[in-house]
C-alpha positions as CSV (number, residue, x, y, z in Angstrom):
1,X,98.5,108.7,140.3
2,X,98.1,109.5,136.6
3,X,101.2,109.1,134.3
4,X,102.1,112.6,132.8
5,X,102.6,112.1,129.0
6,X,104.8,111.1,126.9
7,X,107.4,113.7,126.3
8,X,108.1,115.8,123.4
9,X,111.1,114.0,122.5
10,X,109.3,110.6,122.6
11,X,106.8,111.9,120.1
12,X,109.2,113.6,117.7
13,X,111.3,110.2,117.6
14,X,111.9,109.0,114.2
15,X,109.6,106.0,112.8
16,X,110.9,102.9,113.3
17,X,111.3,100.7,110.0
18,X,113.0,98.1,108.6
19,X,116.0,98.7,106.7
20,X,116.0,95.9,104.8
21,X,112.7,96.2,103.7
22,X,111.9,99.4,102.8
23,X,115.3,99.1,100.6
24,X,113.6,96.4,98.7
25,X,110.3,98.4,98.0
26,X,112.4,101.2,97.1
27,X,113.9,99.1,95.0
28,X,111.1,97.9,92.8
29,X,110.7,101.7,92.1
30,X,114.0,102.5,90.8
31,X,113.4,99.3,89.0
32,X,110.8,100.2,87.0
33,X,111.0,104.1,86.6
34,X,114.7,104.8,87.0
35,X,116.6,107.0,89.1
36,X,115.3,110.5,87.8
37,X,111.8,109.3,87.2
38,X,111.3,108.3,90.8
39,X,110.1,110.7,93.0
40,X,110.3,110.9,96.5
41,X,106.1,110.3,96.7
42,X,106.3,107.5,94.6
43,X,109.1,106.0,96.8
44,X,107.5,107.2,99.8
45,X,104.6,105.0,99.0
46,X,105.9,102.0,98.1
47,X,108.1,102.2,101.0
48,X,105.0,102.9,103.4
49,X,107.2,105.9,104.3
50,X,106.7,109.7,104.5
51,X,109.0,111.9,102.8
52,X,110.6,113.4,106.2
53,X,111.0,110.2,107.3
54,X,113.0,108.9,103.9
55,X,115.1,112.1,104.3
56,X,115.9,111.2,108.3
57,X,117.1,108.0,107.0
58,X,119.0,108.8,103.9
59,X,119.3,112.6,103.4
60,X,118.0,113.0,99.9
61,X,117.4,110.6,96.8
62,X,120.4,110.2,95.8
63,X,121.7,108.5,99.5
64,X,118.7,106.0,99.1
65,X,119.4,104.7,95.7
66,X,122.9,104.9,96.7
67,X,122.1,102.4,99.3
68,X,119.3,100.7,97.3
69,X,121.6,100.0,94.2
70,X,124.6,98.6,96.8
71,X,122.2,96.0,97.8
72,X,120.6,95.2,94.5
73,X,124.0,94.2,93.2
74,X,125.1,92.3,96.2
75,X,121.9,90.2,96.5
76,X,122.0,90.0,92.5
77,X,125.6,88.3,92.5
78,X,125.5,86.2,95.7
79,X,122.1,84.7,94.1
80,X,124.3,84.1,90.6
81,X,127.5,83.2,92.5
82,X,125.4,80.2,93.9
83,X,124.2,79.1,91.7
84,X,127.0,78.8,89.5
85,X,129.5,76.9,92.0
86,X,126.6,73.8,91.1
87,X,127.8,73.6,87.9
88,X,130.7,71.5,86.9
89,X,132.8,73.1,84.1
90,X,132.9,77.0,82.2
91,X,130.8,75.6,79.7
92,X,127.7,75.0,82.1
93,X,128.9,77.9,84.0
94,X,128.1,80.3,81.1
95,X,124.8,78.3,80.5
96,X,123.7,79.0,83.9
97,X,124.6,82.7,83.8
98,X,122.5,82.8,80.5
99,X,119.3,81.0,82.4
100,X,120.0,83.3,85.1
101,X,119.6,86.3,83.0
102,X,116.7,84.7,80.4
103,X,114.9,84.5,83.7
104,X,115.4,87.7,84.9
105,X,114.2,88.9,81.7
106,X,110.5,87.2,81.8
107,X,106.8,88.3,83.1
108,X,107.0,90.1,86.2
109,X,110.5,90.3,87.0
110,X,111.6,91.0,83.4
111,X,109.2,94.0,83.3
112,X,110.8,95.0,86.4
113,X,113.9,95.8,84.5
114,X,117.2,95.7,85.9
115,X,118.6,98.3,87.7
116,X,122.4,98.2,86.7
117,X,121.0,97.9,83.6
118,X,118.8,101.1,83.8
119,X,121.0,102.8,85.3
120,X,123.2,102.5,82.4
121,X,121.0,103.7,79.9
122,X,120.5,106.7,82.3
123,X,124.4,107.2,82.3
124,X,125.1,110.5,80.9
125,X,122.4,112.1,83.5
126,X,123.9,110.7,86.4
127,X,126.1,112.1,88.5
128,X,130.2,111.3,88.5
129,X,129.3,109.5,91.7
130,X,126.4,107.5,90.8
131,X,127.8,107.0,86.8
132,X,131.1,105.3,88.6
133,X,128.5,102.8,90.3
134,X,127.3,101.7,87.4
135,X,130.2,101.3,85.3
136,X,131.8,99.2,88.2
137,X,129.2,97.2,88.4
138,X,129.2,96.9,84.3
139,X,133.1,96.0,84.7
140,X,132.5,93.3,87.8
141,X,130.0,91.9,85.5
142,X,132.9,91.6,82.3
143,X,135.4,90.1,84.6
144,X,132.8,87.8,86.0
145,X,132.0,86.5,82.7
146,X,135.8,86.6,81.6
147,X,136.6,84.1,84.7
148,X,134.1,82.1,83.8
149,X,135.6,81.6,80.2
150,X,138.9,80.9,81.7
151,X,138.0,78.5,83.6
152,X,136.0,77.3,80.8
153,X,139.4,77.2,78.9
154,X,141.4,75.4,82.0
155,X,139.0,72.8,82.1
156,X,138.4,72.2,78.1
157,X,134.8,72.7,77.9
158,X,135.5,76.0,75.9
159,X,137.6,76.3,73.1
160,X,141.1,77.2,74.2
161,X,141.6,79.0,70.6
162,X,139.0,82.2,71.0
163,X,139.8,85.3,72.5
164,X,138.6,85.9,76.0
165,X,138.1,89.7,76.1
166,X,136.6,89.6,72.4
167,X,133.9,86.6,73.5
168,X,133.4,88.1,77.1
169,X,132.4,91.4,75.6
170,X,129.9,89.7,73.4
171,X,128.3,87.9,76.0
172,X,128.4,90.5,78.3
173,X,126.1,92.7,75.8
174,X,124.0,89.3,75.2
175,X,122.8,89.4,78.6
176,X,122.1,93.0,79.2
177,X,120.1,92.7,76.0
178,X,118.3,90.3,77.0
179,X,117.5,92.7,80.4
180,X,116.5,95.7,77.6
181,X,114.4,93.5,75.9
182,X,112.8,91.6,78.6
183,X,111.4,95.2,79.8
184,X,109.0,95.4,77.1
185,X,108.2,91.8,76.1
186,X,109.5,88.1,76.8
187,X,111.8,86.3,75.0
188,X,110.8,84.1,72.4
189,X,112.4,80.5,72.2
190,X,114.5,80.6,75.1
191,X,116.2,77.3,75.0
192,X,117.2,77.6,71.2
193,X,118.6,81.3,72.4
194,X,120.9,79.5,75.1
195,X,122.2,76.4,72.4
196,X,123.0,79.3,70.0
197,X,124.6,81.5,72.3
198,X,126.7,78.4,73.6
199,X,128.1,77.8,70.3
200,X,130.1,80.7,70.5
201,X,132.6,79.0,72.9
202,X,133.0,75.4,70.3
């Protein structure tokens, strides 16, 4: 006997996707246009997506990048993190974090742009929500780079005379410069930019 077919509920189930996935390709869209400059067809593409089934998933915009910036930032600083703990005093700890971002900065993935970094510059048009993100994300990077010194102080391979908030604040606009600038061009004389930058903590 013939099977009957497939119900109407079958047929109106959502598509299957994955998660992580269509978070990344999302991603590369925010990325590179920014939160208000991203529409929902140009996420729906890049995500292989249609726009009912990105609203199904994440009720608007604003719930995808919500979810999309959460794990930009967590893959971002388990990546640093990691790379990091190889190093064996503060001093090499802040070189690392300044090849980390130098790399982030060139060809492809420097005209990528950085999100947290994007999303700053897009600060006074987010919402409360989405603005308090950012500027924790800004803040875990400052006490990130703060530690670092610290340590770098504990350990002697940074001068034990400079002040910590005064240097971490300069470093911390070194590196998202680096981000700005590596959105439109690449960094000339990387190395020498590093050996300078590293002078700061004699």
């Amino acid at each position: 006997m013939p099977q009957a077919p497939s119900s109407s509920r079958e047929r109106g189930r959502p598509r299957q996707f994955d998660l992580d996935s269509a978070l990344d390709r999302a991603m590369l869209v925010f990325r590179e246009k920014g939160y208000h400059s991203a529409s929902i067809n140009d996420l729906g593409i890049a995500m292989e997506l249609t726009a009912g089934s990105i609203y199904k998933a994440f009720s608007d915009k604003r719930g995808l990048f919500l979810q999309v910036f959460a794990r930009y930032t967590s893959l971002r600083n388990q990546h640093l993190r990691q790379r990091l703990e190889q190093q064996p005093n503060g001093r090499a700890r802040i070189a690392e974090l300044l090849h980390f971002y130098l790399e982030s900065a060139t060809d492809v993935e420097g005209r990528r742009g950085c999100l947290v970094v994007g999303s700053a510059i897009e600060l006074q048009v987010l919402d409360s929500e989405l603005a308090e993100l950012v500027r924790e994300a800004l803040q875990r990077n400052l006490n990130g780079i703060i530690t670092l010194l610290e340590g770098g102080q504990q350990d002697g391979s940074i001068n034990r005379q400079h002040d910590v908030q005064a240097l971490s604040g300069l470093l911390l606009c070194l590196v998202l410069g680096m981000r700005v600038a590596g959105k439109m061009q690449d960094l000339p004389s990387q190395a020498d930019l590093i050996a300078t930058a590293l002078r700061l903590l004699d």
